[in-house]
C-alpha positions in Angstrom: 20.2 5.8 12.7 17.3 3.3 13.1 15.8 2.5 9.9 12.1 0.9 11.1 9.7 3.1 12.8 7.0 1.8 15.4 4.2 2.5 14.4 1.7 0.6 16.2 1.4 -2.6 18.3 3.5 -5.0 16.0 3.8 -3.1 13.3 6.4 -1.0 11.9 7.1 1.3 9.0 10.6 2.3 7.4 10.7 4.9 4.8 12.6 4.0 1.4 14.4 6.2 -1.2 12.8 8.6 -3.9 12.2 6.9 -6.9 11.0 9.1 -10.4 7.3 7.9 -11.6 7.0 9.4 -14.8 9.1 12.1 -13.5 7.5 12.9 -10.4 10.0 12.4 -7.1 7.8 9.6 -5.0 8.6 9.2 -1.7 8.3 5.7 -0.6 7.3 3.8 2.4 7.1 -0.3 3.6 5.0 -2.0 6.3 6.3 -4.7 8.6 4.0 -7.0 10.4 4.9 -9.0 13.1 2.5 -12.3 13.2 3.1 -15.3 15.6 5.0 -17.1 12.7 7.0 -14.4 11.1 6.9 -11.2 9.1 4.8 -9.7 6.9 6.3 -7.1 4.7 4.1 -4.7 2.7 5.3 -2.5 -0.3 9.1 -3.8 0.2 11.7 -1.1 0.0 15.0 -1.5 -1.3 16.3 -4.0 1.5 19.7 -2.0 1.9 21.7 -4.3 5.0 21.5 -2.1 7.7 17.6 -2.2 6.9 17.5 -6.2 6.6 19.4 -6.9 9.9 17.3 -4.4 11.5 14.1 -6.4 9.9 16.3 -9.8 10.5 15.7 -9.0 14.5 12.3 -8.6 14.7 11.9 -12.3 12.8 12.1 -13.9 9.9 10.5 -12.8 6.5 8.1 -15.2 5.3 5.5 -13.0 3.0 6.5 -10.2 0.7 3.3 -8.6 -0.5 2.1 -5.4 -2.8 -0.8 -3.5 -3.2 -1.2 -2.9 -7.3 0.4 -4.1 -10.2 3.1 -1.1 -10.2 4.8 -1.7 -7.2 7.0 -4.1 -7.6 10.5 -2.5 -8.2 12.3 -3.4 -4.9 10.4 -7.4 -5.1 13.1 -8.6 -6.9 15.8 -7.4 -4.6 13.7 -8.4 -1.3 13.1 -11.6 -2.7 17.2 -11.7 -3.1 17.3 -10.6 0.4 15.2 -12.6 2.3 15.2 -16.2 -0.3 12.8 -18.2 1.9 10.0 -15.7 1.9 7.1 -16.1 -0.4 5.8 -13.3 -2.7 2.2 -12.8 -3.2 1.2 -10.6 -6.2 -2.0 -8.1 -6.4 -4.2 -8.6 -9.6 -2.2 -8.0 -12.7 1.6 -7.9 -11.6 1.9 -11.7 -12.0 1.9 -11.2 -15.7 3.9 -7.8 -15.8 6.6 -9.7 -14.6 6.5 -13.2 -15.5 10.3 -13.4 -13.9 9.4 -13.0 -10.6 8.4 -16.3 -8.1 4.8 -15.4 -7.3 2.8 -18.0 -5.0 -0.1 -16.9 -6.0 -2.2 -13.8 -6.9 -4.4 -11.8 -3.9 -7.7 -11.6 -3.6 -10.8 -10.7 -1.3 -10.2 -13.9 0.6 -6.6 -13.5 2.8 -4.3 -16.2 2.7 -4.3 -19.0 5.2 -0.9 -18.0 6.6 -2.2 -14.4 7.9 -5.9 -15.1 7.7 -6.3 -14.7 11.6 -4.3 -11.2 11.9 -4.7 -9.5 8.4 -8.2 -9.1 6.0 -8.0 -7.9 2.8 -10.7 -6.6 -0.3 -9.6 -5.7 -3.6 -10.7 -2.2 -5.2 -11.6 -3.6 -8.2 -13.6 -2.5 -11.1 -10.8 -0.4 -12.9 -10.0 -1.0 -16.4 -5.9 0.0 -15.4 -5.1 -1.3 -12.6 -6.7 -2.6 -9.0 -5.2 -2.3 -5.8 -5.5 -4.7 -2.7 -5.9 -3.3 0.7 -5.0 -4.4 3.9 -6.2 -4.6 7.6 -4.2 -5.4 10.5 -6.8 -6.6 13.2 -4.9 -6.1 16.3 -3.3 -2.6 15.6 -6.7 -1.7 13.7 -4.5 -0.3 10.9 -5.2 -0.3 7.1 -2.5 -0.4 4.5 -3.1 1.2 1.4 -0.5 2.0 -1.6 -1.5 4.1 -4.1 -4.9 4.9 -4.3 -4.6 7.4 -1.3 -1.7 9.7 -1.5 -1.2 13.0 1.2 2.0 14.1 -0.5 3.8 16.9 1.6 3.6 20.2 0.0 7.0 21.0 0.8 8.4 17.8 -0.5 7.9 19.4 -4.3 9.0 22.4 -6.3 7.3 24.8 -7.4 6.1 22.6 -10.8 5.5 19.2 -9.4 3.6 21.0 -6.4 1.7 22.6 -8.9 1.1 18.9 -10.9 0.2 17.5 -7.3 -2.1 19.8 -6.5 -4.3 19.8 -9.9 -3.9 15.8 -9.4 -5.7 16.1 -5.6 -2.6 14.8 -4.0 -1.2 16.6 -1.8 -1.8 17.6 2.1 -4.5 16.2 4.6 -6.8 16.1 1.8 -5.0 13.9 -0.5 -7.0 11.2 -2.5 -6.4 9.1 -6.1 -4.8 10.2 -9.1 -7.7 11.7 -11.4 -6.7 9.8 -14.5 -6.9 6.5 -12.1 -10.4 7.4 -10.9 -11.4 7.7 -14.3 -10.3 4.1 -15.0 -12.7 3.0 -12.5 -15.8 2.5 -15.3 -17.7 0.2 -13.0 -17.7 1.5 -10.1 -20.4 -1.0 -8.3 -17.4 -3.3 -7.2 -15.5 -0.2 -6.3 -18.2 0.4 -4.0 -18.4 -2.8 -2.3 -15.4 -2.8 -1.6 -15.2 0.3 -0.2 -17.9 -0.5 2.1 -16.3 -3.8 3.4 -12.7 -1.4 4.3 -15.2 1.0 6.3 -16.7 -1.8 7.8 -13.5 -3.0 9.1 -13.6 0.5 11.1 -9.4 1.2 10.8 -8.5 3.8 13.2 -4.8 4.1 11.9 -3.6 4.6 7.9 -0.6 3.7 6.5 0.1 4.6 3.1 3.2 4.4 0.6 2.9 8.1 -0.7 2.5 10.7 2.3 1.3 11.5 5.3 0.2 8.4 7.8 -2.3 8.8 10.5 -2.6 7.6 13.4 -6.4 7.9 14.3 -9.5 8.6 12.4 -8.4 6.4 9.0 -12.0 5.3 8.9 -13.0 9.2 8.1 -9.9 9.9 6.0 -10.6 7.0 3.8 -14.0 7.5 3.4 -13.6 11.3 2.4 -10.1 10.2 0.5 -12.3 7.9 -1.9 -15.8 9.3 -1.8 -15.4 10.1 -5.8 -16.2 5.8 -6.4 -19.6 6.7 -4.8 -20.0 9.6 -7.5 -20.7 9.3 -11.3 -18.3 8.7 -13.7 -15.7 10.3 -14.6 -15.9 12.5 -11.7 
């Protein structure tokens, strides 16, 4: 059974295993970009080999990137898989694990390499954790890993359903973890931030935890993260 999804023009998902975050089953989910001189592989599952020869034939690997400083626990083994590709880390991850090859650290400003198909902006202004999102020009797609989750309700028992919901997770309406919006103590850079992802007007959203879309992503993120243009802590 086919591993890699098409999603849009170039672009493909592939849905990874269930991994426990602090008990919680997460589903997870990868991006792969096609650009003219090789892949582009967002929020790397674990690179089983019936999943890296079906990534193998689209082209080779060359960038292996995340979106916050807490994914990173299939890097290591897609690093393993696919040894001539470069990992680039989001702010923070670098130093969680020092073991890892990193070329460099992500920022507002995308890499030379994927400059002409892919933009990025950092979320900042969190005193956790940051998270980098994407945009892939041609598809008019944004990536995003954590800080918008749509979790199926009927993923979850009756508990973690319950945890989900109080946490504004779950279904069409999904949005951040509350304890992560109350991180974000300045939230001017939040803001601006914000503004230059609606400004990139994405009409498809692909996200690690839940439900994707494929139209209206400029609305569903703007409603998703409306709390950064509200007061702390709310």
């Amino acid at each position: 059974m086919p591993r890699l999804t098409a999603f849009a023009e170039d672009l493909w998902t592939v849905e990874g295993p269930t991994v426990s975050f602090f008990g919680a089953p997460y589903p997870t989910r990868a991006a792969v970009i096609r650009l003219p001189d090789g892949l582009f592989v967002w929020s790397p599952v674990a690179p089983d080999p019936e999943l890296r020869a079906e990534i193998d034939a689209l082209g080779p690997v060359r960038w292996l990137v995340e979106p916050n400083k807490i994914h990173h626990l299939f890097l290591g083994p897609s690093l393993e898989a696919w040894p001539e590709a470069t990992a680039w880390a989001p702010p923070g991850l670098a130093a969680r694990k020092p073991e890892l090859p990193f070329a460099g650290t992500l920022g507002d400003t995308p890499e030379p390499a994927w400059a002409d198909a892919i933009d990025q902006v950092v979320i900042g202004g969190s005193a956790a954790m940051d998270e980098v999102l994407f945009f892939h020009r041609k598809s008019s797609t944004v990536l995003v890993g954590d800080l918008v989750q749509r979790h199926d309700p009927a993923f979850y028992g009756p508990f973690w359903r319950a945890m989900m919901r109080v946490d504004a997770l779950l279904g069409p309406n999904g949005s951040t973890p509350r304890e992560w919006r109350a991180s974000y103590l300045r939230r001017g850079p939040a803001r601006a931030a914000l503004d230059r992802a609606l400004a990139w007007q994405p009409e498809r959203l692909v996200i690690a935890h839940g439900a994707c879309a494929d139209r209206d992503a400029a609305r569903i993120l703007a409603d998703s993260l409306a709390w950064i243009r509200r007061p702390w802590p709310l």
